[in-house]
Legacy VTK file of the C-alpha trace (Angstrom):
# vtk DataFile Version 3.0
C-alpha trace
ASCII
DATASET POLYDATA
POINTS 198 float
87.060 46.496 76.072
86.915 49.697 77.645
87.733 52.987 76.682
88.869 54.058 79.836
92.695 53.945 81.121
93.428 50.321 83.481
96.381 52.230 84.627
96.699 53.516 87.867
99.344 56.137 86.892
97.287 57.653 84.956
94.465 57.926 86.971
96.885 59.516 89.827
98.171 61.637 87.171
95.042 62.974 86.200
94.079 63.482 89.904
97.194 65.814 90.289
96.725 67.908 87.836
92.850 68.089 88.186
93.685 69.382 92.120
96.413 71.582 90.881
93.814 73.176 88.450
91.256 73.858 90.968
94.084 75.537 92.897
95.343 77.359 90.660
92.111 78.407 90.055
91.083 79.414 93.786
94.028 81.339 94.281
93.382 83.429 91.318
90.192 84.253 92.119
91.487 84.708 95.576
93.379 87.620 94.498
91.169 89.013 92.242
88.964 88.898 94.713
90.822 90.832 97.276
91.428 93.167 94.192
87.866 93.924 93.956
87.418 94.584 97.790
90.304 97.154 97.899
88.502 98.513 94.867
85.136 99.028 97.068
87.560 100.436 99.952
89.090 102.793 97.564
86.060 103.647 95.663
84.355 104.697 99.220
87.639 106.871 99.748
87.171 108.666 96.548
83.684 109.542 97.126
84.201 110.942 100.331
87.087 113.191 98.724
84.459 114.273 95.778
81.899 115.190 98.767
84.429 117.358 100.614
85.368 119.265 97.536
81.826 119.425 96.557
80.647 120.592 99.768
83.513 123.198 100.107
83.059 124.894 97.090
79.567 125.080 97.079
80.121 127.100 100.644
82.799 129.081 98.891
80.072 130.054 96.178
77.716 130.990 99.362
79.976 133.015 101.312
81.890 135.048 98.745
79.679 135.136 95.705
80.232 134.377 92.676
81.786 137.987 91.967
84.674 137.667 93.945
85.748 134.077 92.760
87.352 133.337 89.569
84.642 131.729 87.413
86.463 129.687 84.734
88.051 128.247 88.038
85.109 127.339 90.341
83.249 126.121 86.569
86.163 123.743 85.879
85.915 122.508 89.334
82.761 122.078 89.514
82.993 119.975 86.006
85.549 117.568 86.677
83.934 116.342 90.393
80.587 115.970 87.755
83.150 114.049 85.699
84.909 112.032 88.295
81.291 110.963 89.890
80.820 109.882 86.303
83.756 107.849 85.882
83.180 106.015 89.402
79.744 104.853 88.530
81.526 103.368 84.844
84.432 102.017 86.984
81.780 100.468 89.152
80.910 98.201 86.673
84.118 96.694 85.617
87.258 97.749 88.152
89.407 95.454 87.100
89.365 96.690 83.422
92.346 98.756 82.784
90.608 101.316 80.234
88.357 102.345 82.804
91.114 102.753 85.603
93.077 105.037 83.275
89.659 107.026 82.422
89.042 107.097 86.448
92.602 108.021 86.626
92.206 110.765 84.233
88.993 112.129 85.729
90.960 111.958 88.833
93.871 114.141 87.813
91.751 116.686 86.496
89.531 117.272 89.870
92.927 117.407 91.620
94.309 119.617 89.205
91.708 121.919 89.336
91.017 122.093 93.223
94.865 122.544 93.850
94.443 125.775 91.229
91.190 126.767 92.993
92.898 126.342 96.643
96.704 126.526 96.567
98.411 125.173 99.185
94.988 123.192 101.014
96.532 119.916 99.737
98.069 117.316 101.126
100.466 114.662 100.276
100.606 111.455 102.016
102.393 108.394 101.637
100.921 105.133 101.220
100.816 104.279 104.946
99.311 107.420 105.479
102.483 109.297 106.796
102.478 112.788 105.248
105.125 112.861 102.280
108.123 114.159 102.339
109.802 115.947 99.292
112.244 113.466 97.559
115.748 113.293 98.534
118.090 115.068 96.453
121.420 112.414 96.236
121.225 109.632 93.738
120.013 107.306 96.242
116.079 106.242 95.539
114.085 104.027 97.485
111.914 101.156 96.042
110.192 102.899 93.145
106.105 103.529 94.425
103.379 105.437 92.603
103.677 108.924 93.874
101.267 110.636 96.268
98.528 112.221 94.660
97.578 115.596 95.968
94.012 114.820 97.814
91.591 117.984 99.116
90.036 116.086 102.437
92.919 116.350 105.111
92.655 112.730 105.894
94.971 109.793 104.385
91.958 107.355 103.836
92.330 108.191 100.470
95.742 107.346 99.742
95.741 104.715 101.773
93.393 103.305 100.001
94.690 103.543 96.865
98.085 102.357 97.907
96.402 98.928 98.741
94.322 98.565 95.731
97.321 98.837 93.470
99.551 96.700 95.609
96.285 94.453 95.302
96.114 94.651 91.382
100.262 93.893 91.121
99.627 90.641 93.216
96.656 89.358 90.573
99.392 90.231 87.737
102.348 88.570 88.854
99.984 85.713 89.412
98.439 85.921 86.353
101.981 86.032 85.066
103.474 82.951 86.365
103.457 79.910 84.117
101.040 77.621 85.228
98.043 80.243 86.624
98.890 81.520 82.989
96.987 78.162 81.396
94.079 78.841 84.006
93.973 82.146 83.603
93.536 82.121 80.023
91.284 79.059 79.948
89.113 81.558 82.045
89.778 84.519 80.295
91.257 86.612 83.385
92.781 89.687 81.961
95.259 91.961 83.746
94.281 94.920 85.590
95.743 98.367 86.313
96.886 100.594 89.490
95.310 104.030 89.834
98.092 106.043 88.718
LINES 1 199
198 0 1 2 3 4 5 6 7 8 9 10 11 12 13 14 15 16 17 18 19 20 21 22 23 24 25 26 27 28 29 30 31 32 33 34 35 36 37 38 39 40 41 42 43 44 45 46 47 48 49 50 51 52 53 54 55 56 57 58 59 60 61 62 63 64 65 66 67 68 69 70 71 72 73 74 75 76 77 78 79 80 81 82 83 84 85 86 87 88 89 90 91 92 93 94 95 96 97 98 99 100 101 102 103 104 105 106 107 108 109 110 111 112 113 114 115 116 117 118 119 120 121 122 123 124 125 126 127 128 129 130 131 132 133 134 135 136 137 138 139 140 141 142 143 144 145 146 147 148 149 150 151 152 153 154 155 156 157 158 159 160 161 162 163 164 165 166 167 168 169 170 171 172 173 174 175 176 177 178 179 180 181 182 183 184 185 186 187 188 189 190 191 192 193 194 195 196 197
C-alpha cells in the first residue's frame, strides 16, 4: 500500500496552494525588489547632494579663508558629509534594514542641519514630485499626511524625488508583508519590514 494520497482532491489541493506559495512568494520579492532599486536611485541622489556640499565648501574655504568663516561651522560641516558618506557605504550593505535607515537618516539630518546654519537661506524645499514646497496651509484642512520635504543644498529635486519613491517603495513591501497570507511566506523566509528615510 502506498503512502501517498489516491485522492485527486488532494492532489489539486496541494497544487493550489503550492502555486499560491510561489506567488506569494514572487510578488514579495517583487516589491522588495523594486525597494532595493529605488534604494540605488536614491542612494545616487544622496551622493550627488554630499558632492555639491563638499565641493562648495571646500571653494568657500579657498576663496575666503579660513579667517573670515566661522570655524566650529565649516568643522561641523565638514564632519557630518564625512559622517553621512559613512553611513551610505553601511546602508549599502543592508537598505532594507531599518536600524541603518534611521542611522542614514540621522547622518542625514545632521549634514542638512549644519549646511542650512553654514548657508541660510541656499536651501530648497521640494515636494515629492519635485514641485518646490509650499508652506502649509494655515485652516484645519490637511492633505494626505506625507513625510515632509527635507531641506536639500543642490538646487535640483533629484533628491527628493528620489526619496519620495523609495519610501512609497518600502510602504508597498510592508503592507504586503502585512497581509495575511504573504505574512506565512514572509516569515517562512524571514522577510523583515523596512523603513522610509524620514
Amino acid at each position: 500500500m502506498s503512502a501517498l494520497p489516491d485522492s485527486i482532491y488532494w492532489w489539486v489541493g496541494a497544487a493550489v496552494l503550492l502555486f499560491w506559495f510561489v506567488g506569494a512568494n514572487n510578488r514579495l520579492m517583487r516589491l522588495r525588489s523594486a525597494a532595493l532599486v529605488a534604494y540605488t536611485t536614491m542612494d545616487a541622489a544622496l551622493v550627488k547632494q554630499l558632492d555639491y556640499v563638499h565641493s562648495r565648501s571646500t571653494r568657500a574655504l579657498a576663496v575666503s579663508g579660513v579667517a573670515k568663516l566661522d570655524v566650529n561651522v565649516e568643522s561641523s560641516l565638514l564632519s557630518s558629509v564625512a559622517q553621512m558618506s559613512a553611513m551610505l557605504a553601511v546602508t549599502r550593505l543592508r537598505p532594507l534594514e531599518p536600524s541603518r535607515i534611521a542611522s542614514l537618516g540621522t547622518a542625514l539630518h545632521v549634514m542638512l542641519n549644519a549646511w542650512e546654519r553654514m548657508y541660510p537661506g541656499e536651501v530648497l524645499r521640494f515636494d515629492a514630485e519635485g514641485t518646490l514646497s509650499m508652506p502649509a496651509p494655515l485652516s484645519g484642512e490637511l492633505a494626505a499626511p506625507q513625510a515632509s520635504p527635507f531641506a536639500w543644498p543642490e538646487p535640483s529635486a533629484a533628491a527628493e524625488i528620489a526619496r519620495g519613491h523609495f519610501n512609497d517603495a518600502v510602504h508597498a513591501y510592508n503592507r504586503a508583508i502585512g497581509q495575511f497570507p504573504a505574512l506565512i511566506v514572509a516569515w517562512a523566509f524571514r522577510l523583515r519590514r523596512a523603513s522610509p528615510l524620514v
